[in-house]
MIPADREN-351722 format. One record per residue: z, y, x of N, C-alpha, C in turn. Coordinates in steps of 0.05 Angstrom, whole numbers, plus 32768, in hexadecimal, padded with zeros to 4 digits. Layout:
MIPADREN-351722
ZYXZYXZYX/...
//
This chain:
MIPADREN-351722
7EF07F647EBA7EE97F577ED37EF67F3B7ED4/7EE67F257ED47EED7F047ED67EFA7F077F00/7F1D7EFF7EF97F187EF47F1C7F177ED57F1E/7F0F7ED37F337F037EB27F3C7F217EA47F35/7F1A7E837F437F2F7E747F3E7F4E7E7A7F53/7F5F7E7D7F447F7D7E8F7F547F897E757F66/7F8D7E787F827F8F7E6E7F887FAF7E6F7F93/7FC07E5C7FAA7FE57E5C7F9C7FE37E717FA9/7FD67E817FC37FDE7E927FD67FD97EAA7FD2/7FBD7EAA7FB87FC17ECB7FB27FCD7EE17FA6/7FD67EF67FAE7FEE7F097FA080017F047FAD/80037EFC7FC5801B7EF17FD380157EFC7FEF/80307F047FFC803A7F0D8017804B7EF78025/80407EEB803B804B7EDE804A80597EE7805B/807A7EE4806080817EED807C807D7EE0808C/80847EEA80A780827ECB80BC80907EE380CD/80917ECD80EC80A57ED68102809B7EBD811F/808C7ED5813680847EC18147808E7EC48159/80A77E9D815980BE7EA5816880C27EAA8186/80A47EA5819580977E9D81AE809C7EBF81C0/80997ED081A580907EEA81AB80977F02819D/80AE7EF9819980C17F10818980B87F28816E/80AB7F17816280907F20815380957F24813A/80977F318125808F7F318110807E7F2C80FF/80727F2280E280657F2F80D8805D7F2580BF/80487F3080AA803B7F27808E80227F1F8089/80187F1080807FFF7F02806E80037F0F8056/7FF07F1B80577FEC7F2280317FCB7F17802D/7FCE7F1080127FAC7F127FFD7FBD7F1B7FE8/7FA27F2C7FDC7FA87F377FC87F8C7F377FB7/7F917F337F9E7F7E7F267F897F7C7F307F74/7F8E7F1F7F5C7F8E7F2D7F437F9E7F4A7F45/7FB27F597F5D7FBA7F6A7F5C7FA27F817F5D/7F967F757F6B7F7C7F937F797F6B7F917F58/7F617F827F4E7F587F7D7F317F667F907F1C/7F837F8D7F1F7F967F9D7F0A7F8F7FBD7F10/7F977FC47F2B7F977FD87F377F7B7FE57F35/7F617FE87F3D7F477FEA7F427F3B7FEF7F1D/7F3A7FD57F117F367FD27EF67F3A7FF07EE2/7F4F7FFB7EE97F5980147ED67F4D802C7EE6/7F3D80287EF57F33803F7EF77F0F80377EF8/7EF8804E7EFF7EE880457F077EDF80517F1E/7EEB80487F2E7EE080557F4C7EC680517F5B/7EBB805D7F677EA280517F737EB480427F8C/7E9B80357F8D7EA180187FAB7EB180297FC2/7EA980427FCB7EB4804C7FE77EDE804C7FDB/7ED780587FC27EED805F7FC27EFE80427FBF/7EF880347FAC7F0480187FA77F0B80147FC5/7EFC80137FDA7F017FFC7FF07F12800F7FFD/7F16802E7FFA7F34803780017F47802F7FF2/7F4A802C7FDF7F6480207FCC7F71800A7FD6/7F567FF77FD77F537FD97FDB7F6C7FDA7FF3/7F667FE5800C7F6C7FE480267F917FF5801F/7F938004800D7FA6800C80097FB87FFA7FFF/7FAD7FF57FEE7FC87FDC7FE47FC57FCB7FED/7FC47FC480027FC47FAE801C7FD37FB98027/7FD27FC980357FEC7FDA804C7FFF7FD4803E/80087FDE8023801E7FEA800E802D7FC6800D/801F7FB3800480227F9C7FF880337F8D801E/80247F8C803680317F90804D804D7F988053/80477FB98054805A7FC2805C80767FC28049/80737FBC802A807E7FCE8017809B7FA58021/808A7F95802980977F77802A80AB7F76803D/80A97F87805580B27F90806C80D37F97806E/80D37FA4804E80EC7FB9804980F97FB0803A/81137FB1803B81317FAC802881247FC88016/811A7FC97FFC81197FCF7FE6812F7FCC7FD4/813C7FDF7FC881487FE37FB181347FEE7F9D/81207FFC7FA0811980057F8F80F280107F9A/80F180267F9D80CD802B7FAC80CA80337FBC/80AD80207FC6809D802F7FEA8086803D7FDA/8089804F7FE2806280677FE1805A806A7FF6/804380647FFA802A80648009801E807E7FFC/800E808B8013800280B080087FEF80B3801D/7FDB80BC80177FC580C6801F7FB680DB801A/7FC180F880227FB9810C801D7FA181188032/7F87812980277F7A812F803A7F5C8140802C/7F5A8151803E7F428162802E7F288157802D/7F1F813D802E7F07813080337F0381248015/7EE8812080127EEB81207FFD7EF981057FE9/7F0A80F57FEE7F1F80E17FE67F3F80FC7FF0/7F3D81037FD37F55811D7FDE7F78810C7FE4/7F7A80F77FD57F8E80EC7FCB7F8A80CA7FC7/7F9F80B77FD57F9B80977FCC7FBE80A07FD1/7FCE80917FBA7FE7808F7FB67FEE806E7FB0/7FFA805F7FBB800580437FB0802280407FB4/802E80317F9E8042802F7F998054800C7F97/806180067FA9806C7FE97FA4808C7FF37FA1/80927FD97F8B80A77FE27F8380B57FBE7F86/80C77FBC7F9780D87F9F7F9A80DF7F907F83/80DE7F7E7F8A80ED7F5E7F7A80FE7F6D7F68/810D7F767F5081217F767F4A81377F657F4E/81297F477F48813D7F307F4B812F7F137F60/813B7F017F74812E7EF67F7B81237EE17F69/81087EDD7F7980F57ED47F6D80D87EDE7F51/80E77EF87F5480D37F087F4580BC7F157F5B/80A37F1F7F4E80947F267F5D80997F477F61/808F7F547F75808F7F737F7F80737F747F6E/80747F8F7F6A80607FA57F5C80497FB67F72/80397FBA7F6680247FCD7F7C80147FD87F63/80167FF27F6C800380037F577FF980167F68/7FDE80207F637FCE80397F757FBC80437F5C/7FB4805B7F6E7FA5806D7F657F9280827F7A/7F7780877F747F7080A37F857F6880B07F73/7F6680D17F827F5880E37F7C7F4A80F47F91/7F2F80F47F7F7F1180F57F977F0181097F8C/7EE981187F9B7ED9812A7F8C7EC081167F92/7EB781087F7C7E9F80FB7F7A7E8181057F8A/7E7F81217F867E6D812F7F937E6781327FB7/7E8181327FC27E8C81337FD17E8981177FDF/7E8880F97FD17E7F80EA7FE87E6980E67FF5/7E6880D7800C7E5880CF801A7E4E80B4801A/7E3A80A580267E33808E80307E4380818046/7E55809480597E60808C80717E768076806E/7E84806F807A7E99805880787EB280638066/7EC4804F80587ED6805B804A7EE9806F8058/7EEF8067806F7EFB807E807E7EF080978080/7ED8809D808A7EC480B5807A7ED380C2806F/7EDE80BA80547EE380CF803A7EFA80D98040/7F0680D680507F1E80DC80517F1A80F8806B/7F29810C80697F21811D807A7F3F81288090/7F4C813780937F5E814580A67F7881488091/7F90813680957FA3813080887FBB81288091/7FC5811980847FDA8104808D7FE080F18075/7FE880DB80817FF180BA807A800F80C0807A/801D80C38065803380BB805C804280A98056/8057809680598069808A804E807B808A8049/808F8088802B80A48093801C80B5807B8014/80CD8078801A80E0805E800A80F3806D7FF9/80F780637FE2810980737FD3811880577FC4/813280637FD9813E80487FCA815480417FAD/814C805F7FA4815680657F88816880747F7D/817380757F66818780857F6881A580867F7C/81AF809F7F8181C3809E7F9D81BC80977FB6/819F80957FBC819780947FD4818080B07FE3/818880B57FEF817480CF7FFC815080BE8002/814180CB7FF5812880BB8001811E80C78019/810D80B1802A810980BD803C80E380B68038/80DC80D1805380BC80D0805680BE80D48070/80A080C18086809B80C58096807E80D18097/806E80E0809C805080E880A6804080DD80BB/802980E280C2802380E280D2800180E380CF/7FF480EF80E27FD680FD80E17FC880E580D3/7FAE80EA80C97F9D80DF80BF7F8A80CF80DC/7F9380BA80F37F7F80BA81077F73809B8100/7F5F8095811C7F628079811F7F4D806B810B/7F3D807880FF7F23806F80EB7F2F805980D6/7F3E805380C67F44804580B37F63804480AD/7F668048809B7F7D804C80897F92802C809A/7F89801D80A47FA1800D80B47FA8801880CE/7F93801A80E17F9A803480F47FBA804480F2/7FAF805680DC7FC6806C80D87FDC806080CB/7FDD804B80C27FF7804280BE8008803780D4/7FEE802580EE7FFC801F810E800780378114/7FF7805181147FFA8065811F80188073810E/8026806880FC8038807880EB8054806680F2/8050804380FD8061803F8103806A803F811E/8056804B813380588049814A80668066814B/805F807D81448067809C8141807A80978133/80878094811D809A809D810780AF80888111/80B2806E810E80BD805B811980C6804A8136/80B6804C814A80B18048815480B280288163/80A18021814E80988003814880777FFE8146/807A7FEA816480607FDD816C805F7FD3814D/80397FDA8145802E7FCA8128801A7FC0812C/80107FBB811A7FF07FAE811A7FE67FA58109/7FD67FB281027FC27F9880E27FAF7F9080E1/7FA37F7F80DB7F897F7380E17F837F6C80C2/7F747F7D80B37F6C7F7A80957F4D7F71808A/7F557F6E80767F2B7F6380737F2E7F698052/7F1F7F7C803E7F1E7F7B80237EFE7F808023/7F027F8480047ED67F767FF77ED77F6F7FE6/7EC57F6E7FD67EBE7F607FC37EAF7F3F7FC5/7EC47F327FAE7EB57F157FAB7EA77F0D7F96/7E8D7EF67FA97E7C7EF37F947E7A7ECD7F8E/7E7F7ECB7F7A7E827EAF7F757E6A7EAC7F5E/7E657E8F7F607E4C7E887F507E607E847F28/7E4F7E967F1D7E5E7E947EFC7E717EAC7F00/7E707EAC7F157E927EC77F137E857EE77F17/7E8E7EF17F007E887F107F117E977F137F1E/7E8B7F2E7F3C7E997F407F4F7EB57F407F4D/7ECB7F3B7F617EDC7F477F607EF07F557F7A/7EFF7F627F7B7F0C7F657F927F217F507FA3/7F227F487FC07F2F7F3D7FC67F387F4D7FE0/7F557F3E7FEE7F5D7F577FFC7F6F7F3F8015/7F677F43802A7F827F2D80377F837F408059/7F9D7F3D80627FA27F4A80797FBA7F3A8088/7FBA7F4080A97FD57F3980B37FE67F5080BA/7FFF7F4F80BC80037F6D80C9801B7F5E80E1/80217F7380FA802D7F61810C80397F778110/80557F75811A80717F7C812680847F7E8134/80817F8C814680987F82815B80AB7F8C8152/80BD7F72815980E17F73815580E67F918162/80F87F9E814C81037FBC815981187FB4816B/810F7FC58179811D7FC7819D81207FE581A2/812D7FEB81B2812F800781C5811B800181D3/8103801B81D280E9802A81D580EE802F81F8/80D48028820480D28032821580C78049821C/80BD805A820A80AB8073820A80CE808B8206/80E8807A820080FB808C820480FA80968226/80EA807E823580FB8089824C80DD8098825C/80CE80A9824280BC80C1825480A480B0825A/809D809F824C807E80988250807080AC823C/805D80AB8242803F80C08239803480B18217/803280BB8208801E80B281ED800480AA81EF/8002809681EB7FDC809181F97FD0808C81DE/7FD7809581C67FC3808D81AB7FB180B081A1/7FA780A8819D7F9880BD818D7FA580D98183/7F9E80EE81827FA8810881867FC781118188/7FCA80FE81A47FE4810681B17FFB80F181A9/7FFB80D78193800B80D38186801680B68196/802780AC8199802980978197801880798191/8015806181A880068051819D801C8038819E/8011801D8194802B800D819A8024800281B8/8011800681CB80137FFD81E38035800D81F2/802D802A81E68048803A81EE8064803481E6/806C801781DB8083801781D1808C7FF981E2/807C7FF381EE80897FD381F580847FD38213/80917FCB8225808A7FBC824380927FA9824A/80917FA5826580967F8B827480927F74825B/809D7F58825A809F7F3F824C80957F4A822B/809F7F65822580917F6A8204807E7F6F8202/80757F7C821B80567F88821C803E7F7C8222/80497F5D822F803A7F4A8231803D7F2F8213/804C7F35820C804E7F3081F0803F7F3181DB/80427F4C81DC802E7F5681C380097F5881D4/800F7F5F81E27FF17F5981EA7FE27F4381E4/7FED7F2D81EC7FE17F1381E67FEB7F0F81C7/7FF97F0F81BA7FF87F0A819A7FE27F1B818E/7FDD7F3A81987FC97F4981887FAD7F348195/7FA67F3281B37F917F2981B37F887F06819E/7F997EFD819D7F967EDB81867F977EED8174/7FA77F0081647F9B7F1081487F807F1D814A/7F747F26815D7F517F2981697F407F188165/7F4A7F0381607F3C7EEA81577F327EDF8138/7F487EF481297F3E7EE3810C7F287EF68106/7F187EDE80EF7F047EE980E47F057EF980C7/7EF87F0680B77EF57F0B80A27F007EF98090/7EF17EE780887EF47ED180797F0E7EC98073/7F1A7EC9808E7F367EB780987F507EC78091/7F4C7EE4808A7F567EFC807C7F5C7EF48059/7F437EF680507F407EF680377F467EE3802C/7F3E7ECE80387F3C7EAC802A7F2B7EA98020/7F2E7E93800A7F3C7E8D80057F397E668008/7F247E67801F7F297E48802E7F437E478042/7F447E5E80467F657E52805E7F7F7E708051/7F8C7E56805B7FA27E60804C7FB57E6D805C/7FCE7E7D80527FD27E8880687FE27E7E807C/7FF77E6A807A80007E5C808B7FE67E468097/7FCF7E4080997FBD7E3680AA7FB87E4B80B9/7FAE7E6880B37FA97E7880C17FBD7E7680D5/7FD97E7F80D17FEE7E8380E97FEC7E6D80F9/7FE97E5680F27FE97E3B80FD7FCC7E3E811B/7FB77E4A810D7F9E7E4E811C7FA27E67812B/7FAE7E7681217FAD7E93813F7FC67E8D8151/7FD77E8181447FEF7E85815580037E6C8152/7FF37E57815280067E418161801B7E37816E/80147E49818D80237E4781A280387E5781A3/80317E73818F804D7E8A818E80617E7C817C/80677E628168806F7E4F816080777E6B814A/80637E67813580667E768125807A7E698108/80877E7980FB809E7E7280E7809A7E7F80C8/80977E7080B280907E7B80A580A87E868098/80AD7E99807980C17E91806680BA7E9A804C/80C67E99803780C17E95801380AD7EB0801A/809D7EA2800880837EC1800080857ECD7FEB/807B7EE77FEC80877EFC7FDA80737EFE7FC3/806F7EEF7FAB805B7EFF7F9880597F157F94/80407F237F96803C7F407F9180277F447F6D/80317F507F6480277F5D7F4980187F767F47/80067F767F3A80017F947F2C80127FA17F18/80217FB37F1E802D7FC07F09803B7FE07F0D/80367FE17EF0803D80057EF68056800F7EE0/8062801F7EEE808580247EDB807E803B7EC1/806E80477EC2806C805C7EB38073804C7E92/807780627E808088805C7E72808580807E5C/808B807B7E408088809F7E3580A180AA7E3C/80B880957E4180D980A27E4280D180AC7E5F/80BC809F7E7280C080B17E9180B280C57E8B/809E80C67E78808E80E47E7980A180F67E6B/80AF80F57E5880D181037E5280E081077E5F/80DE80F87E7680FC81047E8980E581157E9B/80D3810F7EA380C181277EB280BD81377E9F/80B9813B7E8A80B981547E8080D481657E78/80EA815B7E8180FF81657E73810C81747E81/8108817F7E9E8108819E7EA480F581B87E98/80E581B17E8580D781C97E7F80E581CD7E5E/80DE81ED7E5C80F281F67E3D80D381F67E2A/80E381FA7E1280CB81F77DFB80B082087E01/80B6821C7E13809F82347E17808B82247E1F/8095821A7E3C808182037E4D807D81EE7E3C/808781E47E2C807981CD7E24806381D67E0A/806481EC7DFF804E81FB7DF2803F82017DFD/803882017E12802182097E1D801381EC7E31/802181D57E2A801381B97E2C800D81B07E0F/800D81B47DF8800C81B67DE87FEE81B07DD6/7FE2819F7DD77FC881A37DCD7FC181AE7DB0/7FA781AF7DAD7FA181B57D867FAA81B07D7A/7FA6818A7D7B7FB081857D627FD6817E7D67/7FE281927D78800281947D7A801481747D8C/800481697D9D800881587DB1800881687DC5/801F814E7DDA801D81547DEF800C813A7DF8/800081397E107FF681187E177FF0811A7E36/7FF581077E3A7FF680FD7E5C7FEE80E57E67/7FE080DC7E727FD680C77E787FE880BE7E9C/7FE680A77EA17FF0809D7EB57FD880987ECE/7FDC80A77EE17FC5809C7EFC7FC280857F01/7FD580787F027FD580587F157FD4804D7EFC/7FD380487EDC7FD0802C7ECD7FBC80397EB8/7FB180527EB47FAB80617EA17FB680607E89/7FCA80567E877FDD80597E6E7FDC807A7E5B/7FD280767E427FD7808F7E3B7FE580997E21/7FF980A57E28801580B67E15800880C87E04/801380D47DED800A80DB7DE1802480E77DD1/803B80F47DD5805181047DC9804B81197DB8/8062811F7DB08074812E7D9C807D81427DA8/806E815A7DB1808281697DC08093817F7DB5/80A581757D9E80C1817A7D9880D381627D9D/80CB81517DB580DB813B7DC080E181417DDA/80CB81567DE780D2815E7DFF80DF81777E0E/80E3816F7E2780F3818B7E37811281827E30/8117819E7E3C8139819B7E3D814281B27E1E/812E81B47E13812F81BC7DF4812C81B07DDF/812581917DDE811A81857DD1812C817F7DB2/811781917D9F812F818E7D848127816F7D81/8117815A7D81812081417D74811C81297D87/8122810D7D77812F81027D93811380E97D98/811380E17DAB80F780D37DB280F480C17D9F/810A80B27D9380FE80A67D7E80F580A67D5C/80FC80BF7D6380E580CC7D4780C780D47D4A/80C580CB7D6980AA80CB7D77809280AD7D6C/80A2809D7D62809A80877D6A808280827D55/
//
């Protein structure tokens, strides 16, 4: 797949902060990442434009967080898109770019014509930070509602967190003259500054099957706050999402002027995936020689391929388990 001409803002997460209105929030486009990501597999279009929308949230939210190490994004559900998993993994060092890798799994038969939300059936939207070794990871849930995979992420920080969100996303395919198809991906996401909740003091849940919405988290001066910042975010267009004529500090400049919006350093985002044969060795290295004979193929391999980069291993399995008579690099 040829992508068009790269422009400075794509693969990049903008923060900003609208000081007018105690606001949070991110600009992402995403480009050659969705290309890296999408490329290794062959998904049909429904499924792609779930991915697409996935590593948009992930690339968002994953910018959000003091990272040591990984955010997972999860999408489990009996419809027929059973599974969308994405993975960002932080800066190691400043000025390096963060990582985003995804993957689904779908029963082809099983889709439909209906909207990408469609495929997705009765579940829950997960998010996982794991901030590495010596740290407890944590997961929050929350139902599958709200017709589109950004929905249930408002809906996961308004329930699990209890932080007014919001995103306003736009992905698709682009068609340029000389250029084949490719994916492009751009979104805002908005935030209110964490505060003590007023739904502590016994207000009612007004979102979708019982849960929390962010109207339920803000009042008086915040609640007129975010009202009017979501309605000027009601205003952008498609185009004005994606790009790649306006950029994303024009955009902020054009919805939100008057909230005297603030930018700061943008985050390059990458395609990339950790897998590795020494990680398929340490995952296999709770099982004894028995188990690993019976992964074992004909011709006396073991082999494993990777979801998110299709990378595919191809071992020695007298290198693996916690029996392993020889040592990985007599594998080589």
């Amino acid at each position: 797949m040829t992508v068009g001409n790269k422009l400075a803002w794509d693969d990049t997460v903008l923060p900003f902060q609208l000081d007018n209105s105690d606001i949070r929030g991110r600009v992402a486009r995403l480009d050659g990442v969705l290309d890296g990501v999408l490329r290794q597999h062959d998904y049909p279009p429904i499924v792609e434009a779930l991915v697409a929308e996935m590593a948009l949230l992930t690339a968002l939210i994953g910018q959000t967080i003091k990272l040591r190490w990984k955010l997972s994004l999860q999408v489990q559900s009996d419809g027929p898109v059973r599974m969308i998993a994405t993975d960002y993994y932080g800066p190691t060092e400043d000025g390096q770019p963060a990582r985003i890798r995804a993957y689904a799994s779908y029963d082809v038969d099983r889709l439909t014509n209906g909207a990408p939300f469609d495929q997705v059936g009765k579940g829950y939207f997960a998010i996982m930070i794991d901030q590495g070794k010596g740290m407890a990871p944590y997961q929050g849930l929350t139902p599958l509602v709200g017709g589109s995979l950004a929905a249930c992420a408002e809906a996961y920080f308004a329930q699990s967190e209890q932080l007014p969100t919001r995103f306003a996303l736009s992905f698709g395919k682009s068609r340029e003259p000389g250029v084949g198809e490719y994916w492009r991906a751009g979104g805002v996401m908005l935030q209110h500054m964490p505060k003590a909740s007023p739904f502590a003091k016994g207000n009612e849940a007004t979102g979708e099957s019982g849960l929390l919405h962010a109207r339920d988290l803000v009042d008086g001066d915040d609640s007129e706050n975010w009202n009017r910042v979501n309605i000027l975010l009601n205003s952008v267009e498609e185009l004005e999402l994606i790009g790649p004529m306006v950029s994303p500090t024009d955009l902020l400049v054009r919805l939100f002027h008057e909230e005297a919006p603030r930018v700061f350093d943008a985050q390059p985002v990458r395609f990339g995936c950790t897998c590795s044969a020494d990680r398929v060795r340490q995952t296999m290295s709770i099982y004894s020689q028995k188990d690993i004979s019976k992964m074992t193929n004909d011709v006396g391999r073991v082999t494993a391929d990777c979801q998110f980069c299709g990378a595919h291993y191809d071992l020695d399995p007298a290198t693996l388990g916690f029996e392993a008579t020889k040592a990985a690099d007599d594998d080589e």
